[in-house]
C-alpha positions as semicolon CSV with decimal commas, in nm:
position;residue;x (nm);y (nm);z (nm)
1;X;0,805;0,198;-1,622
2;X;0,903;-0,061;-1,900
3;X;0,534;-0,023;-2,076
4;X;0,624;0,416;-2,084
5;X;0,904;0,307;-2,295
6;X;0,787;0,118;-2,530
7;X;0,495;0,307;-2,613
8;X;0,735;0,622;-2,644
9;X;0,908;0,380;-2,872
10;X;0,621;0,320;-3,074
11;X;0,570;0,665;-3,078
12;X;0,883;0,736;-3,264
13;X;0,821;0,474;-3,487
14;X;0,528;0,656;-3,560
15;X;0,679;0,957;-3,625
16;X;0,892;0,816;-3,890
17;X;0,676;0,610;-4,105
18;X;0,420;0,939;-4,133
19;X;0,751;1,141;-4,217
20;X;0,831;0,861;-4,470
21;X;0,724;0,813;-4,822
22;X;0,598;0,495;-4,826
23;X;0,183;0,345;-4,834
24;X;0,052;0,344;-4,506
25;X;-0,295;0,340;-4,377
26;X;-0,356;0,615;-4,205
27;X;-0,673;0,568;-3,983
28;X;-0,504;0,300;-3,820
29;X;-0,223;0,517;-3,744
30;X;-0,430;0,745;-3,598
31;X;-0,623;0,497;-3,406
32;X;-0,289;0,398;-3,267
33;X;-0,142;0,687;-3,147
34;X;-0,506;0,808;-2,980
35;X;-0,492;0,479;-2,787
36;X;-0,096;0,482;-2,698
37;X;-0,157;0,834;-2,573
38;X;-0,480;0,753;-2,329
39;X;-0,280;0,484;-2,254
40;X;0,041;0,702;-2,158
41;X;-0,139;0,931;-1,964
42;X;-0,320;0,661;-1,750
43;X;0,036;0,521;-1,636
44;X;0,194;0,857;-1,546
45;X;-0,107;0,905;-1,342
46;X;-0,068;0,578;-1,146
47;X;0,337;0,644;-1,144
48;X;0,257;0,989;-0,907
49;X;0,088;0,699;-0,660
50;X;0,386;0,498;-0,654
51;X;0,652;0,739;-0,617
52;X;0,477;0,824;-0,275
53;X;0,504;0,501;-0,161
54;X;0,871;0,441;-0,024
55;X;0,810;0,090;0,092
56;X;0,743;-0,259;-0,030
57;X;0,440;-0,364;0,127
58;X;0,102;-0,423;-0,030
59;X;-0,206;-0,179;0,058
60;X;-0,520;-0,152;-0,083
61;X;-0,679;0,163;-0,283
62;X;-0,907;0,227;-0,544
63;X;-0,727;0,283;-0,824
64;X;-0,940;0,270;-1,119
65;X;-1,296;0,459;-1,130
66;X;-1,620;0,247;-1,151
67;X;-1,434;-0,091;-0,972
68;X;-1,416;-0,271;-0,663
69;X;-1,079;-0,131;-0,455
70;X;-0,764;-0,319;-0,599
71;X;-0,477;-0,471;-0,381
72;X;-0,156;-0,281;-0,550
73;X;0,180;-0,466;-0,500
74;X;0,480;-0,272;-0,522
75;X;0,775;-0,441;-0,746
76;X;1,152;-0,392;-0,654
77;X;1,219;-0,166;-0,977
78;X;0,953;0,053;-0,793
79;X;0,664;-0,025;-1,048
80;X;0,291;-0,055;-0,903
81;X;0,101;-0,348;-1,028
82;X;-0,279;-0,444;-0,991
83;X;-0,392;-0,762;-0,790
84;X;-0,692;-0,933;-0,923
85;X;-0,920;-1,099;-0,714
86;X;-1,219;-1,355;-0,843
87;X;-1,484;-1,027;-0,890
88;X;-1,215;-0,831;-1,072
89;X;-1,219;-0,838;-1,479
90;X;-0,969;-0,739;-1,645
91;X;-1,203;-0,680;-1,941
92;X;-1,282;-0,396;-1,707
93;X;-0,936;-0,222;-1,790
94;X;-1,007;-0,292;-2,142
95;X;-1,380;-0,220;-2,203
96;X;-1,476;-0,313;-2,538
97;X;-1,678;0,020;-2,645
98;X;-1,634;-0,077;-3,029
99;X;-1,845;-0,412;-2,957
100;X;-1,582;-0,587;-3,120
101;X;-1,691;-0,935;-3,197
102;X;-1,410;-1,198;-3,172
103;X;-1,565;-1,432;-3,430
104;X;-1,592;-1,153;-3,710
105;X;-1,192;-1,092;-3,594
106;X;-1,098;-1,433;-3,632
107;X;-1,279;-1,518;-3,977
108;X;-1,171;-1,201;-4,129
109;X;-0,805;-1,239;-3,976
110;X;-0,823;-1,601;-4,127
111;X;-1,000;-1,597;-4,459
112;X;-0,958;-1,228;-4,550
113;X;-1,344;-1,183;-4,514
114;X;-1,439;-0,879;-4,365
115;X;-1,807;-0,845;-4,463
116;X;-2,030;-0,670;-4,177
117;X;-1,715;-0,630;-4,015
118;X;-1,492;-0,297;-4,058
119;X;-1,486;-0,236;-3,700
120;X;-1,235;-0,534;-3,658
121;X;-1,096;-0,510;-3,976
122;X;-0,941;-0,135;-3,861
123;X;-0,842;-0,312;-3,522
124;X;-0,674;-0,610;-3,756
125;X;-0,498;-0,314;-3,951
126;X;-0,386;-0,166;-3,624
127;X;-0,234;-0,450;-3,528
128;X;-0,062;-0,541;-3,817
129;X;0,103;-0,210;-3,842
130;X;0,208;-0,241;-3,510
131;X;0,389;-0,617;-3,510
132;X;0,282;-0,957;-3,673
133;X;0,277;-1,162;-3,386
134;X;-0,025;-1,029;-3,173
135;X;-0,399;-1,155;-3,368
136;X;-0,648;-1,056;-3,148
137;X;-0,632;-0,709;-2,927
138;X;-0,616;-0,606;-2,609
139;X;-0,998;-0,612;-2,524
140;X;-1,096;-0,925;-2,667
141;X;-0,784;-1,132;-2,519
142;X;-0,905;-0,960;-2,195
143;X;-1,218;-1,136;-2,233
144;X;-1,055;-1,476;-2,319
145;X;-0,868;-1,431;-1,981
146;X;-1,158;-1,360;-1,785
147;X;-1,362;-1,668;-1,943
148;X;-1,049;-1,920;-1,862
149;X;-1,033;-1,755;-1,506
150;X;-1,393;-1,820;-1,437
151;X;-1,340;-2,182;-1,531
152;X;-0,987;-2,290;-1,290
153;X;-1,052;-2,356;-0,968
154;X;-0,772;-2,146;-0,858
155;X;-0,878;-1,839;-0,999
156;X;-1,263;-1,911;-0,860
157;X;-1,124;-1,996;-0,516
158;X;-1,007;-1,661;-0,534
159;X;-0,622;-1,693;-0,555
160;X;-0,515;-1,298;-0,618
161;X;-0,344;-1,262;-0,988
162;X;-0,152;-1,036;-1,051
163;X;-0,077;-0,875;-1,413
164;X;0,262;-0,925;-1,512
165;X;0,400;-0,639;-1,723
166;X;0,746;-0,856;-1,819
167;X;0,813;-1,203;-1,735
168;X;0,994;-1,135;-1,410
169;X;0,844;-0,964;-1,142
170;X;0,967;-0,927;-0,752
171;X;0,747;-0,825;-0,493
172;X;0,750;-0,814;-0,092
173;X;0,598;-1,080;0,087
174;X;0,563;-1,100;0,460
175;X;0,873;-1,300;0,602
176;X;0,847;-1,212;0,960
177;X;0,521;-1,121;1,104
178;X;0,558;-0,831;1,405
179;X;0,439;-0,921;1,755
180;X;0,236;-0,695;2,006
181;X;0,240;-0,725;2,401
182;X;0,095;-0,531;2,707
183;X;0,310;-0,289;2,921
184;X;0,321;-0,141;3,246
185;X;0,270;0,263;3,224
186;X;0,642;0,426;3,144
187;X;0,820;0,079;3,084
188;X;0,986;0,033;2,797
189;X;0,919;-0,228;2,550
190;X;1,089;-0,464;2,358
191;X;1,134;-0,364;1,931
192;X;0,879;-0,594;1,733
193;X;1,027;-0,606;1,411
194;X;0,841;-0,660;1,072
195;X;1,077;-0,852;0,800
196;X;0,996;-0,842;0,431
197;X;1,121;-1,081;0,163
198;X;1,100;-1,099;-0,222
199;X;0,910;-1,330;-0,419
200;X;0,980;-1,356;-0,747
201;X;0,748;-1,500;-1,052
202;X;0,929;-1,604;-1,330
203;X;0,686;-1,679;-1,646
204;X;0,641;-2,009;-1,859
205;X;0,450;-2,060;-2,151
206;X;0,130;-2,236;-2,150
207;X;0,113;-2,353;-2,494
208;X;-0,167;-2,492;-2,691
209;X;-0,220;-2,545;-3,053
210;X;-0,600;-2,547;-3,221
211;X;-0,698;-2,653;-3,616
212;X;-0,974;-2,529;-3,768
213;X;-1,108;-2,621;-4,108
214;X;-1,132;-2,387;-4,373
215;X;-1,527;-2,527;-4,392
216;X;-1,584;-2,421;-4,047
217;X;-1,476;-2,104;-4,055
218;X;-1,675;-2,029;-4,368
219;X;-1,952;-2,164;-4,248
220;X;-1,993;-2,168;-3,883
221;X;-2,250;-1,932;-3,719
222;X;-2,108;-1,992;-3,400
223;X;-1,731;-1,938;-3,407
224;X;-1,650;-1,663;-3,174
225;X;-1,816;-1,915;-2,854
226;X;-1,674;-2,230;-2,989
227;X;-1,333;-2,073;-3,081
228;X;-1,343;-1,876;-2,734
229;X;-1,446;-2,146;-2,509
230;X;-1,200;-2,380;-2,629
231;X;-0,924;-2,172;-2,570
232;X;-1,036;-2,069;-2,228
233;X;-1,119;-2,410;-2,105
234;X;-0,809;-2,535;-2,235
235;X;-0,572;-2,273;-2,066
236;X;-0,780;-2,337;-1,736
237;X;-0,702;-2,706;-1,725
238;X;-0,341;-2,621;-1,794
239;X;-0,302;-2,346;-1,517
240;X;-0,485;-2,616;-1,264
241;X;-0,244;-2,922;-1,369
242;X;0,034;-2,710;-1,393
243;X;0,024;-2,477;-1,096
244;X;-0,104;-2,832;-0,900
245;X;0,171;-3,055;-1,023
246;X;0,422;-2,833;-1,263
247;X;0,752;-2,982;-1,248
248;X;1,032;-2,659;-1,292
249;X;1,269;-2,894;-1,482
250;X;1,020;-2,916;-1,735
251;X;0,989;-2,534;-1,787
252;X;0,633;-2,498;-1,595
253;X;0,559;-2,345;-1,262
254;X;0,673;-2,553;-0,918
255;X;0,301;-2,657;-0,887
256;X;0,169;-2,598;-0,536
257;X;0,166;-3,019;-0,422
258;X;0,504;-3,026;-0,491
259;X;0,601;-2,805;-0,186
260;X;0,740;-2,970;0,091
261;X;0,686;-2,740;0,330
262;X;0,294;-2,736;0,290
263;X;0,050;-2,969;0,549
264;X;-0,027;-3,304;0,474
265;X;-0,314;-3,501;0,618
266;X;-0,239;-3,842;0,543
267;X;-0,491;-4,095;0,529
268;X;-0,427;-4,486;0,535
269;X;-0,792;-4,610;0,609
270;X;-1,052;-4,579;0,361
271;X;-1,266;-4,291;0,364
272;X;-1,554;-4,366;0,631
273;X;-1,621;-3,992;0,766
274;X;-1,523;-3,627;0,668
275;X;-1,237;-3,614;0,958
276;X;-0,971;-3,600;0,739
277;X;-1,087;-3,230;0,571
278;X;-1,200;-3,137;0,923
279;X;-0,814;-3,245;1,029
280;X;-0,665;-3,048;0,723
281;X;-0,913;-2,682;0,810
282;X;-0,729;-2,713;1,163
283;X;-0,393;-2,748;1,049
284;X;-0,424;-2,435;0,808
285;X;-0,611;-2,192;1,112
286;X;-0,317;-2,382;1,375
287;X;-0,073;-2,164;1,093
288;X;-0,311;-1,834;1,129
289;X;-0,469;-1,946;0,836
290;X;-0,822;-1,902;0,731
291;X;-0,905;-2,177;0,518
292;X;-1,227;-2,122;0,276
293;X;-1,152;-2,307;-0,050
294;X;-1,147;-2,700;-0,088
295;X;-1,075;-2,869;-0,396
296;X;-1,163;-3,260;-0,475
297;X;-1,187;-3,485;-0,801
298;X;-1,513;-3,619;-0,871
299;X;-1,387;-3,957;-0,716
300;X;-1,405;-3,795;-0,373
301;X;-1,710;-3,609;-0,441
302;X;-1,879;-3,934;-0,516
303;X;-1,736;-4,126;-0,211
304;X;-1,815;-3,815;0,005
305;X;-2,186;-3,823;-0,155
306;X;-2,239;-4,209;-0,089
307;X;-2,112;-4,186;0,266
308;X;-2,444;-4,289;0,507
309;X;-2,426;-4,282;0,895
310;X;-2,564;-4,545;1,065
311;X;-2,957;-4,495;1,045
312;X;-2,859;-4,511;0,675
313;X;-2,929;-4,147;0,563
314;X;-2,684;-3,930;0,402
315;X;-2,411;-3,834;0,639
316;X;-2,449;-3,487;0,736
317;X;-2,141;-3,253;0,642
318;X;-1,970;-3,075;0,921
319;X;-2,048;-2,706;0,945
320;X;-1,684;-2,615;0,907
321;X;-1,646;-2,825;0,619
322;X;-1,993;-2,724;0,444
323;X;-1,901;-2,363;0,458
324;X;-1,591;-2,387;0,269
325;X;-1,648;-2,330;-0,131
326;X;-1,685;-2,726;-0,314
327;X;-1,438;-2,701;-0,623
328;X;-1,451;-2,958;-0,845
329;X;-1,127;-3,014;-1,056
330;X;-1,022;-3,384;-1,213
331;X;-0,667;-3,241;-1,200
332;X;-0,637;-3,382;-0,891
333;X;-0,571;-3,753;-0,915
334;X;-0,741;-4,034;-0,844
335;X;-0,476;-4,311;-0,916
336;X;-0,249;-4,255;-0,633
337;X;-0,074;-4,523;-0,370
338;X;-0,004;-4,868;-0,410
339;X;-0,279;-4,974;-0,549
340;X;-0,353;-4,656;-0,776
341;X;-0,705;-4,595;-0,625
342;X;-0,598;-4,320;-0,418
343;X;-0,699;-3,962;-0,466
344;X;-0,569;-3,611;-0,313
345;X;-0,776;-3,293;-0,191
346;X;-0,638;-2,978;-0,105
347;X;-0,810;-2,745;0,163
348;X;-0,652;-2,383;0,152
349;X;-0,659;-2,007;0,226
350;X;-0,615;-1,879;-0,103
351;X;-0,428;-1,585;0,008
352;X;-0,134;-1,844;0,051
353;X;-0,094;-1,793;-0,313
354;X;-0,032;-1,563;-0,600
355;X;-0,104;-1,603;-0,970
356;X;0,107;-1,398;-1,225
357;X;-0,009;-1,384;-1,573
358;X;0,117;-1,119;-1,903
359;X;-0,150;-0,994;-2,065
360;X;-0,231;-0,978;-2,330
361;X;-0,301;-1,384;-2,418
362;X;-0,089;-1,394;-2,768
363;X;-0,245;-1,597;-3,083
364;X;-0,082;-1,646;-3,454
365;X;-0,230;-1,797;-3,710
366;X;-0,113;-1,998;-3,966
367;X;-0,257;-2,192;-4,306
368;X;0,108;-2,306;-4,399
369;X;0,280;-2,466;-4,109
370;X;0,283;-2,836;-4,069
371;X;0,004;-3,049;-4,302
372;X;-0,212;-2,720;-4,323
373;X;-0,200;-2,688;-4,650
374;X;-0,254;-3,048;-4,769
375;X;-0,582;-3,055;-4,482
376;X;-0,709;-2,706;-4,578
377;X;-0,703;-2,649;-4,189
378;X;-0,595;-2,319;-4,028
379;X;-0,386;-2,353;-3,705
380;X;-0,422;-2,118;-3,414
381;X;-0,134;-2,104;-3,201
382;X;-0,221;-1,983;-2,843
383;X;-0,005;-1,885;-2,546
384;X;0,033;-1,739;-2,211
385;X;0,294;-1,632;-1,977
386;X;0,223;-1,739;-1,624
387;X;0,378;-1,884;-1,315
388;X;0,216;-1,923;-0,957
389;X;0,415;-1,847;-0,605
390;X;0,330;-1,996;-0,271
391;X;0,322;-1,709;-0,067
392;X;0,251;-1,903;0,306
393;X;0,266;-2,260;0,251
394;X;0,156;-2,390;0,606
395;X;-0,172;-2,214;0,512
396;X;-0,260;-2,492;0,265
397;X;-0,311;-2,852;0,339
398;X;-0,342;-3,181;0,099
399;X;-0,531;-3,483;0,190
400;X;-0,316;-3,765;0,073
401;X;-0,474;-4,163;0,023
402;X;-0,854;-4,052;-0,001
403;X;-0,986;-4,398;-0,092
404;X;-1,299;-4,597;-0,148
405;X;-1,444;-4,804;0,134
């Protein structure tokens, strides 16, 4: 596996500085190579799994004590990789049993300030020894992750991720489902055969860039949430718009509206009834779909809300619409058609798709580049690797020219 070789890597590197003669801090060292070790032995644990498994499909197992059972895909070098569903952390996989507090991180990482806070100032250390790039570790990006995953409507909807160890990854997908029959007693039967393809993710870099003043960070008693929940909500409105509407030309993910081969209910009235979502749930089950997420801007919501029948009460909802989880997401648009006052839904089975994202989320910091210095600001650059595939495409439907009565 790539991740065995670089930590054997590391290790060397390791080795060499300790055989060296020059300063080094020690306890982070140490701290290091305990954690690249545990770490090590973890992976050649999971690597006798996969070299029993001598085909490309994707099965279910436990695979981690404590947890829910993971989906494991199988990548064409061979590698086994976790599938995260919505009740699956990854802070789970990265418990943080030093209570590491990602406020103390950043204003000591920032201003050099380490009071009450040696715990992160040994992980900072770490870190540092180890490259220059990566600010905050392992566990605390995991929790940043999880936080921006609770707030996209893709990841809540419960569209698998997977964790991407390198920013290509190929697994199987079905291509060719097999088909069963009846037969008479001796007869022979006709071969049903099951076809695989590869799907490949291909990473791009969600990108966002946050200032903080030197005043707030010496003075805020509430960094870690605001810091936190600003770079979570931000990467969760990116990874919406993107994997909605990401254009490939512009180096983001082919966002999932931009398929052509997806359903489309198409709607040229204005919106007097919920037949058009009722429409779009029987086009995804007509594909073998099953259909339990539905995603609409608040300009639908509010139409939907106002719509009465005739007595003048509240229309009722359909049962098969009402059962299907509400999502909320003003990435959809509400300027559409010719007289931009049209909006789009989606109605899907989020198995249809697959989220790949590299962990760990990567921040640098910065109180030179650009006007920093002149401002007395402190710039936190944050990034992700992700992309999105569309896995069955006639299992998702978008309703198109959604408009006001």
């Amino acid at each position: 596996m790539n991740r065995l070789k670089e930590i054997e890597a590391r290790m060397k590197e390791i080795r060499a500085l300790l055989e060296g003669s020059e300063p080094i801090d020690l306890d982070a060292l140490e701290k290091e190579v305990r954690d690249l070790g545990a770490e090590k032995e973890q992976i050649e644990k999971r690597k006798e799994i996969v070299d029993g498994i001598n085909n490309g499909n994707v099965e279910t197992r436990a695979i981690h004590p404590g947890t829910s059972s993971f989906e494991t895909a199988i990548t064409s070098t061979g590698d086994e990789v976790r599938i995260y569903r919505r009740n699956h952390r990854l802070s789970d996989f990265h418990p943080n049993k030093e209570e590491l507090s990602l406020g103390r991180y950043l204003r000591g990482a920032i201003t050099g300030d380490w009071k009450n806070a040696d715990k992160e100032q040994m992980e900072f250390r770490a870190l540092s020894t180890a490259t220059s790039s990566v600010m905050i570790p392992e566990v605390l990006s995991a929790q940043v992750i999880d936080l921006a995953r609770n707030k996209s409507i893709l990841f809540q909807s419960n569209v698998p991720m997977v964790e991407m160890t390198s920013n290509n990854l190929t697994i199987s997908k079905v291509k060719t489902d097999p088909t069963f029959g009846f037969k008479a007693e001796g007869a022979a039967t006709t071969e049903s055969v099951m076809e695989f393809e590869g799907v490949t993710l291909k990473s791009k870099t969600a990108y966002g860039l946050i200032s903080v003043t030197l005043e707030a960070l010496k003075s805020s008693g509430n960094l870690e949430s605001v810091v936190t929940n600003a770079i979570a909500e931000s990467m969760a409105r990116t990874i919406d718009l993107k994997c909605l509407y990401g254009q490939t030309a512009n180096n983001e993910p082919k966002g999932i509206l931009t398929y052509s081969e997806i359903g489309e209910q198409a709607e040229t009235a204005a919106l007097a009834n919920y037949s058009p979502f009722v429409k779009a749930i029987g086009k995804v089950r007509k594909a073998n779909g099953e259909p339990t997420a539905w995603a609409l801007n608040a300009t639908t919501d509010e139409m939907l809300n106002l719509l009465l029948n005739t007595q003048g009460d509240p229309m009722t909802i359909p049962p098969v619409v009402s059962n299907l989880q509400r999502l909320i997401s003003n990435q959809l648009p509400s300027d559409g058609g010719t007289g931009t006052n049209e909006s789009t839904s989606l109605i899907y089975d989020p198995s249809a798709l697959l989220i790949g994202l590299q962990s760990p989320l990567m921040v640098e910091i910065s109180r030179e580049a650009g006007d920093a210095w002149q401002k007395g600001i402190v710039y936190l650059r944050v990034y992700a690797m992700l992309d999105i595939a569309v896995l069955r495409p006639e299992r998702i439907c978008k309703i198109t020219g959604l408009k006001q009565a």
